[in-house]
C-alpha positions in Angstrom: 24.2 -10.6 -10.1 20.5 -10.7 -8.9 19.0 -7.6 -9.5 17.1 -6.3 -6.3 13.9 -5.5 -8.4 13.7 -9.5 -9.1 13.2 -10.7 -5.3 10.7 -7.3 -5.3 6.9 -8.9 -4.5 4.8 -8.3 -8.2 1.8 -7.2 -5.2 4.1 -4.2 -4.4 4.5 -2.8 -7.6 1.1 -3.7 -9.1 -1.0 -0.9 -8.0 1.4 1.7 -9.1 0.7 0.0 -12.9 -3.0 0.5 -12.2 -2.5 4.5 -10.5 -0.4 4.7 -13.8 -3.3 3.7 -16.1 -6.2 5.4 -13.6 -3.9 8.6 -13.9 -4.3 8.2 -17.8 -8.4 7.5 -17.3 -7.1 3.8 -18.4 -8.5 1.0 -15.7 -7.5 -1.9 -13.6 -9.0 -4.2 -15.8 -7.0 -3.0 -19.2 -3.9 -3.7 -17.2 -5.4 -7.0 -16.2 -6.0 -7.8 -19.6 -2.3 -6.6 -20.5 -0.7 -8.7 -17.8 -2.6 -11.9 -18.7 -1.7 -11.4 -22.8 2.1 -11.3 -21.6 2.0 -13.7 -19.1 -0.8 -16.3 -19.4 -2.2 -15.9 -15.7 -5.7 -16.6 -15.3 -7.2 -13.8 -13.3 -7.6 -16.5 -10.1 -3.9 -16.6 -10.8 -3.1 -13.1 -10.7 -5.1 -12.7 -7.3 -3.7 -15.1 -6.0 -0.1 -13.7 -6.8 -0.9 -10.5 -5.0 -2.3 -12.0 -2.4 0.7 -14.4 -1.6 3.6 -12.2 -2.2 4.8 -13.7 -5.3 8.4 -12.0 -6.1 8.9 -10.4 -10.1 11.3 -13.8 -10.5 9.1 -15.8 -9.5 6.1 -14.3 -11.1 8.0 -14.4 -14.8 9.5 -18.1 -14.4 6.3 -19.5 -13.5 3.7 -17.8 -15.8 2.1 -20.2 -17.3 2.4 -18.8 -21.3 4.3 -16.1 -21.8 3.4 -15.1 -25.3 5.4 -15.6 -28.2 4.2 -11.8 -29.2 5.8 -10.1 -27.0 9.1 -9.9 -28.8 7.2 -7.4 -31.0 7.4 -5.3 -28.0 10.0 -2.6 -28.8 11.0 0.7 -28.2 12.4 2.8 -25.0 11.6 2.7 -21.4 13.6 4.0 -18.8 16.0 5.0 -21.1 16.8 1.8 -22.5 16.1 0.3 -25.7 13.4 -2.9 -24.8 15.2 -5.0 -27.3 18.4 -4.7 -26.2 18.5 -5.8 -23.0 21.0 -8.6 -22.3 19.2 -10.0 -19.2 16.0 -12.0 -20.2 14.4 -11.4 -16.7 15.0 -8.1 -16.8 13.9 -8.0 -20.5 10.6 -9.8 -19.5 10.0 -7.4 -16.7 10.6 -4.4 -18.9 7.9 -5.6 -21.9 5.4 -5.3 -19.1 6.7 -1.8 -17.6 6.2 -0.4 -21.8 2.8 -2.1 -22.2 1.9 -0.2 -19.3 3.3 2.9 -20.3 1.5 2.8 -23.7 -1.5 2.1 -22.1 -0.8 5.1 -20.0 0.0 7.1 -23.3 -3.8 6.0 -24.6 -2.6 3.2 -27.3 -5.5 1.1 -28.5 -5.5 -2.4 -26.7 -5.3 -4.0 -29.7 -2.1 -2.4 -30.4 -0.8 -2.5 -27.0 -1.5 -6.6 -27.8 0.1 -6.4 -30.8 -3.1 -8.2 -32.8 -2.4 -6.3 -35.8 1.6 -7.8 -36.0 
């Protein structure tokens, strides 16, 4: 089963990540930086996703790096234990919804980038 989030466009969900950080006097850029360390988008790649509709399945199959890091991401969003989630795309998807929210919760960048693991 395809989960409805995956054929979502990134573009539509994107500015609620940045309200999220603004909300948290966190900024566009810090969540351009997070999305890039995940994913390995250049930022003419990421404007170029929101600009063309890119969908969440597409936008994790195709990133260019997704770094090997981010299995250091762990802990509870939504409910759910990051780390245990069965799905890979829906794990992939749900590293970036937790960077976000520690960014939101005023975590250091360089912990939110896990450069200290």
């Amino acid at each position: 089963m395809t989960h409805r989030v995956f054929r979502m466009s990134f573009a539509s969900v994107y500015p609620h990540y940045v309200a999220k950080a603004e909300k948290k006097g966190r900024t566009k850029a810090e969540v351009d930086e997070i999305i890039r360390w995940l994913t390995g988008y250049s930022d003419a790649q990421l404007a170029a996703i929101l600009e063309d509709g890119t969908n969440f399945e597409d936008f994790y199959t195709k990133a260019p790096a997704m770094n090997p890091n981010r299995t250091a991401i762990t802990g509870v969003i939504c409910g759910i234990r990051v780390e245990e989630i069965e799905d890979p795309l829906m794990r992939e998807l749900r590293y970036l919804d937790k960077l976000i929210d520690e960014l939101a919760k005023g975590r250091k960048m360089d912990k939110i980038l896990r450069a200290a693991e």
